[in-house]
C-alpha positions as CSV (number, residue, x, y, z in Angstrom):
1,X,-37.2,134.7,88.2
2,X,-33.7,136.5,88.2
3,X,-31.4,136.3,91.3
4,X,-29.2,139.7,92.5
5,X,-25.7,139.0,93.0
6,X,-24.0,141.5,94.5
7,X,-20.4,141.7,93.9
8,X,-17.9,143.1,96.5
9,X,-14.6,144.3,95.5
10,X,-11.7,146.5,96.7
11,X,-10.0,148.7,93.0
12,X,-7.0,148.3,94.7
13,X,-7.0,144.6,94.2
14,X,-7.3,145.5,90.5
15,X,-4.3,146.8,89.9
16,X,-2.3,144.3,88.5
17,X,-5.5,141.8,87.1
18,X,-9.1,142.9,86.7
19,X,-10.3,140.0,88.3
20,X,-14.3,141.9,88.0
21,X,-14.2,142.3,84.3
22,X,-12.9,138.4,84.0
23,X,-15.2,137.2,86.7
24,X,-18.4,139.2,84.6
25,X,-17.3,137.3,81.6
26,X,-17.8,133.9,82.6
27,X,-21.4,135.4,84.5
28,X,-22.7,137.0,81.2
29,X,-23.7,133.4,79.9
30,X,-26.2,133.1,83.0
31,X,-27.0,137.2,83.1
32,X,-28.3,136.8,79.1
33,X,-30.3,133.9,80.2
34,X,-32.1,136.1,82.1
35,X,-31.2,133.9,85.7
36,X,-28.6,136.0,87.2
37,X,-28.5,139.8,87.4
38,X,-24.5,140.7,88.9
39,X,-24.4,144.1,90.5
40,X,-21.1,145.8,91.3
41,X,-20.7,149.9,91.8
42,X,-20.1,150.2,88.3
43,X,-23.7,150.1,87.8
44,X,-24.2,153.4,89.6
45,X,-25.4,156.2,86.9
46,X,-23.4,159.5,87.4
47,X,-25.3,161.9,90.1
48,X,-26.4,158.7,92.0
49,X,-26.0,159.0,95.9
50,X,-23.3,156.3,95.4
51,X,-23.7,154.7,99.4
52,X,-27.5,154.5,98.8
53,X,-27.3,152.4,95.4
54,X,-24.9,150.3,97.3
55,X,-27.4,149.9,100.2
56,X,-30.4,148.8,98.0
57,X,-28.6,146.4,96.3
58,X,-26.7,144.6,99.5
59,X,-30.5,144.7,100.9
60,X,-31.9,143.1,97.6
61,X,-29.0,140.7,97.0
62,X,-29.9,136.5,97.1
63,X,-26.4,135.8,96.8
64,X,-22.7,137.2,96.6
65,X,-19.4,136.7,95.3
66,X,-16.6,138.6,97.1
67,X,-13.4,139.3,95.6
68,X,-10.7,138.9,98.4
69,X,-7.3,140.7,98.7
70,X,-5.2,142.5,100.9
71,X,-7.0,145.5,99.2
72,X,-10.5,144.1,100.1
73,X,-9.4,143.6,103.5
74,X,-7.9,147.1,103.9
75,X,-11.2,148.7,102.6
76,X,-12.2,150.5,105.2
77,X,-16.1,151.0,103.6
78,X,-15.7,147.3,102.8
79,X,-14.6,146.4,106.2
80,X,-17.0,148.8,107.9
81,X,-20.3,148.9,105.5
82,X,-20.7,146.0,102.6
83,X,-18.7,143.1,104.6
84,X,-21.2,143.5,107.5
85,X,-24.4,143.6,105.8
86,X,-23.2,140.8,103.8
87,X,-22.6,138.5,107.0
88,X,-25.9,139.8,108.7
89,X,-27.8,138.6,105.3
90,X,-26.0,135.4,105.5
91,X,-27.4,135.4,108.8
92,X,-30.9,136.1,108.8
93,X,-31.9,135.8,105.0
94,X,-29.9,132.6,104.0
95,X,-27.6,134.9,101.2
96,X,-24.9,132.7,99.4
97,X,-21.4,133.9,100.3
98,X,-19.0,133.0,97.6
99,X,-15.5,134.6,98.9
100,X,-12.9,133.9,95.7
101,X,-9.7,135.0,96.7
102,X,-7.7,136.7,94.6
103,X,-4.4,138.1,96.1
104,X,-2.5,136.6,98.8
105,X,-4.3,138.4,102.4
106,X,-5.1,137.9,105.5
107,X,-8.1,135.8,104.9
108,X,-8.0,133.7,107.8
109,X,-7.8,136.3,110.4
110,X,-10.7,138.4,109.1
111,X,-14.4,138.2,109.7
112,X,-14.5,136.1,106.8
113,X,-12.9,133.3,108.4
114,X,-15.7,130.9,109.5
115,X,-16.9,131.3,106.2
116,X,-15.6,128.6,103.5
117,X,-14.1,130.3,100.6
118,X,-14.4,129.3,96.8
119,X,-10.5,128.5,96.2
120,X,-7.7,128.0,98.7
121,X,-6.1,131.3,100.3
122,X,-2.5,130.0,100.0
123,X,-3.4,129.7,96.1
124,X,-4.9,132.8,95.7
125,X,-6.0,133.2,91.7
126,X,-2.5,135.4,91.2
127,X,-0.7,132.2,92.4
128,X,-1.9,129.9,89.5
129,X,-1.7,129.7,85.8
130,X,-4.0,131.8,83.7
131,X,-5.8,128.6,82.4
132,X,-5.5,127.5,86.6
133,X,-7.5,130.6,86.8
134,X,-10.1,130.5,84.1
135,X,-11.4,127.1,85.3
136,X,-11.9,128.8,88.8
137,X,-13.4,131.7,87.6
138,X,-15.6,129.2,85.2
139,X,-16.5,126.7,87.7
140,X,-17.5,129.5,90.2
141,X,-19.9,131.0,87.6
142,X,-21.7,127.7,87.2
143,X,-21.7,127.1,90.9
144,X,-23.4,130.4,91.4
145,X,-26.1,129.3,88.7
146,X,-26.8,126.0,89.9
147,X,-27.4,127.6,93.4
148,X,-29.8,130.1,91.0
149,X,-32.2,126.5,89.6
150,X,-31.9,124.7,93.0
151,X,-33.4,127.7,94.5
152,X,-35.7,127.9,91.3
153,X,-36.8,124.2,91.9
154,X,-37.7,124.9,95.6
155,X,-39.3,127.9,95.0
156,X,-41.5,126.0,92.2
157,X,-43.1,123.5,95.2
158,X,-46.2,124.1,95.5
159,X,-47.7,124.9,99.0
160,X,-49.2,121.9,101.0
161,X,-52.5,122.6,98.9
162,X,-53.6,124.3,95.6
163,X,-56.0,126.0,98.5
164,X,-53.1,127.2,101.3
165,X,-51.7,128.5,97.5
166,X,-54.6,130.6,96.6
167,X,-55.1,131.6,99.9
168,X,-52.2,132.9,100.2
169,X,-52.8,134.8,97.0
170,X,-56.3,135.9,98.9
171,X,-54.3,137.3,101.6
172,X,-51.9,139.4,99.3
173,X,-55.1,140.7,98.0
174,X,-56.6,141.8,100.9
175,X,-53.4,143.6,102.0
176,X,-53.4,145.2,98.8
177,X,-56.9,146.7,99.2
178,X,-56.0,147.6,103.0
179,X,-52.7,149.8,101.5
180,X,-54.6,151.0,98.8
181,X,-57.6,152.0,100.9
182,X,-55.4,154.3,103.3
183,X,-53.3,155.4,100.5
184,X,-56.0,157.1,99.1
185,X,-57.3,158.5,102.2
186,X,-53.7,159.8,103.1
187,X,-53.6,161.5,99.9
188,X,-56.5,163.6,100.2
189,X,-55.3,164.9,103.9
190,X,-51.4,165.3,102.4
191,X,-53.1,167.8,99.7
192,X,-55.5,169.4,102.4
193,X,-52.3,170.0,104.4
194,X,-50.2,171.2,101.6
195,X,-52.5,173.7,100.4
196,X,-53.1,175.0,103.5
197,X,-49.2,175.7,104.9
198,X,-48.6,177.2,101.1
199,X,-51.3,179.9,101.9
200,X,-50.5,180.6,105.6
201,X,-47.1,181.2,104.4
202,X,-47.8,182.6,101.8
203,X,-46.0,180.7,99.2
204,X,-46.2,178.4,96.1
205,X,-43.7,175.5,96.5
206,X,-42.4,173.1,93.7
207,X,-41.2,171.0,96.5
208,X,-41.8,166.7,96.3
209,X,-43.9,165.8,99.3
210,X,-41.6,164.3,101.8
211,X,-39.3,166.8,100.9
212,X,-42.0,169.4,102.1
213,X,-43.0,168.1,104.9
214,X,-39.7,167.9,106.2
215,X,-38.5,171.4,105.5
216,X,-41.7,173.0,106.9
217,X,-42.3,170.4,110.2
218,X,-40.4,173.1,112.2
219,X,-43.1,176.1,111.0
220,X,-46.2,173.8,111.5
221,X,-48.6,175.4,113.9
222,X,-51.2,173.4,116.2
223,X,-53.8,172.4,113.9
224,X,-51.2,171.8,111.0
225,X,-49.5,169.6,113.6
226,X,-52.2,167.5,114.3
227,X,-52.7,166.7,110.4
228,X,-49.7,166.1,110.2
229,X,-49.7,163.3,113.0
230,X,-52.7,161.8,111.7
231,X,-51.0,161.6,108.0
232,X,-47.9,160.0,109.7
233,X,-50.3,157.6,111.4
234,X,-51.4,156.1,108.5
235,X,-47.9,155.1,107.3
236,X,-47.0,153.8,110.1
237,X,-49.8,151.6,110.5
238,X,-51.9,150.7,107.9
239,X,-49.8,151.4,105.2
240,X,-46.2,149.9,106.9
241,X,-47.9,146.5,108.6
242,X,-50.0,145.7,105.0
243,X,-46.5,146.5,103.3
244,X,-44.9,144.0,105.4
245,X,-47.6,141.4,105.4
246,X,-47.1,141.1,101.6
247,X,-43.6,141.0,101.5
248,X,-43.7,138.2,104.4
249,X,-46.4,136.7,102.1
250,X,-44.2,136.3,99.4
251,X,-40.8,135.2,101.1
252,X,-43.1,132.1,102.5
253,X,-44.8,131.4,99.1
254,X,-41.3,132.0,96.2
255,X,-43.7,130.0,94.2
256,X,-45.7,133.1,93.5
257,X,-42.5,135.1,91.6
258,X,-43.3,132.5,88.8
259,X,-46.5,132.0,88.8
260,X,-47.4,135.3,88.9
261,X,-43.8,137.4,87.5
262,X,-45.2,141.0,87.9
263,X,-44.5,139.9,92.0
264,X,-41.4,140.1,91.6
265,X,-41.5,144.0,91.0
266,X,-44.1,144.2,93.9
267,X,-41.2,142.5,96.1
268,X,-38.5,144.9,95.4
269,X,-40.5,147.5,95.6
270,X,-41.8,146.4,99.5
271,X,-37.9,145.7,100.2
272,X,-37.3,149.4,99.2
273,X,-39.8,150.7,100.7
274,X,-39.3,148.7,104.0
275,X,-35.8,149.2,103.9
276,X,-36.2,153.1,104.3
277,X,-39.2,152.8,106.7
278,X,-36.9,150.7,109.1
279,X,-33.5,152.7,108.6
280,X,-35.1,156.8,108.0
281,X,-38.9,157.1,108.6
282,X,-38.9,155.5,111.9
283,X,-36.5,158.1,113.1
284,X,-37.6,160.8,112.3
285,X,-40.4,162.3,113.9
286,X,-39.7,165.1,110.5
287,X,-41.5,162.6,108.0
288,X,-45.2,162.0,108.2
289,X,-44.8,160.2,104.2
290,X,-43.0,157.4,102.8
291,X,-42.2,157.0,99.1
292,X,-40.3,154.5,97.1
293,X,-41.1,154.7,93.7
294,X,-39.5,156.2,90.1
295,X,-36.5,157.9,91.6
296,X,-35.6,155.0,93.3
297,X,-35.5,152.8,90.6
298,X,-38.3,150.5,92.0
299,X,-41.8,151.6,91.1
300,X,-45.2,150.2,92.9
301,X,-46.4,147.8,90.0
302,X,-49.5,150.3,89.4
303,X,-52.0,147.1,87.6
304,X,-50.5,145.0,90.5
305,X,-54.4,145.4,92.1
306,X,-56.0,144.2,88.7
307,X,-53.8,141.4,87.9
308,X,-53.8,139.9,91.9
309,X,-57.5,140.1,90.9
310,X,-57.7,138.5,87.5
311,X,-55.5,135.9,89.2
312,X,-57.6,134.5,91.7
313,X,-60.5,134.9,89.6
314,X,-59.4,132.5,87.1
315,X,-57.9,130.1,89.5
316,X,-60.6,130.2,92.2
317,X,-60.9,126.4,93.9
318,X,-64.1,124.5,92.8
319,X,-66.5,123.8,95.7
320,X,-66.0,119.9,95.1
């Protein structure tokens, strides 16, 4: 099991000292292990929408280290964007907040405040002594990984029964075939539909799907309309509400990450795919498909079906 840490900086604040390349050194110990996987913006390939990549990872993040100046607090897509999805994660999922402060700032009138940070603001890390530092830096990199094998050992409880555990397992299963079942169905109406606006326009488009859709909802007529409707009905129920089941399935049960590792793609795949369904598909009434796959970085685990199965066939409860 690996653990995203996002990192939140301000390039201003590394001016002087490049407090992210020092603070990546004393993480790569942890990140070889195979524990901790640091994310910063530098990890964004050229021609990647830059905000989006920064989106995915604050959604996908399990803990964070924020690198505190006066630059950080003058950030205005700090301030505005990464600070307060951070806080809201905090909030509602639990993520670790590790504010270091590096520069002398206005860290106890920010939004940051009521949170405790690493090191002392009146001895930010360009107050002390370069070995002052490096014990910091050091001591917050093992702090971060012994949150990483506490949350490891809690994860590794077992439900209250080997049964609730394979049940749980059971119900991923189920939800798989539901998705799967009205996947399939949807794509059989998605090609019926394509085809059939390509020849009443008169066309042949090299178009993606959604990306279709979209463009042409505006030249649908009645009966393309209603197809339409019915294909966007099937995301938003079956396909969103089993998509969510597992995922809620999961965060309940961590165990299953380690028991059964190809989950873990399976998870950040749902979180993708949930995060757009929430924040773009919902509102707009121009999207009748939802897709979160190779482009994104985060494909569905295609043997995830055949694995779930082989699982709970070799683990299935005796009748004793």
């Amino acid at each position: 099991m690996t653990s995203n840490l996002f990192i939140s900086y301000s390039r201003a604040d590394m001016q002087g000292t490049d407090w992210l390349a020092r603070l990546r050194m004393y993480l790569a110990p942890f990140k070889r292990g195979g524990r901790i996987d640091p994310w910063d913006d530098s990890r964004i390939a050229p021609g990647k929408p830059w905000k989006e990549e920064i989106s995915r990872a604050l959604d996908s993040a399990a803990m964070a280290i924020l690198l505190v100046g006066p630059g950080f607090l003058a950030s205005e897509f700090v301030m505005e964007h990464e600070l307060p999805a951070l806080l809201n994660s905090a909030k509602v999922r639990g993520v670790a907040l590790f504010p270091l402060i590096v520069g002398y700032c206005a860290y106890e009138w920010s939004d940051l405040h009521p949170y405790q940070a690493y090191n002392s603001p009146d001895k930010p890390l360009e107050s002390l002594s370069l070995p002052e530092q490096n014990k910091i830096l050091s001591d917050l990199a093992i702090a971060v990984n012994k949150l990483y094998l506490s949350e490891i050992e809690r994860s590794s409880e077992v439900p209250a029964s080997a049964l609730d555990f394979y049940k749980s397992i059971k119900d991923i299963q189920k939800n798989l075939k539901d998705t799967r079942t009205a996947f399939e169905a949807q794509i059989q109406r998605r090609d019926n539909l394509y085809a059939s606006i390509e020849q009443r326009l008169g066309f042949k488009s090299d178009l993606e799907f959604e990306k279709f859709f979209f463009r042409y909802y505006s030249r649908l007529n009645e009966e393309e309309r209603f197809e339409f409707d019915q294909i966007r009905a099937m995301t938003e129920g079956p396909l969103q509400l089993g998509n969510r089941n597992i995922l809620k399935i999961i965060e309940a049960n961590p165990a299953i990450l380690e028991i059964i590792p190809q989950m873990t793609a399976l998870r950040q795949h749902l979180v993708f795919w949930l995060n757009k369904y929430d924040k773009v598909f919902s509102i707009n009434r121009a999207m009748c498909l939802l897709y979160a796959g190779v482009e994104d970085g985060v494909p569905f685990p295609s043997s995830m079906d055949g694995t779930v199965d082989s699982w709970l066939l070799k683990n299935k409860p005796s009748k004793s």
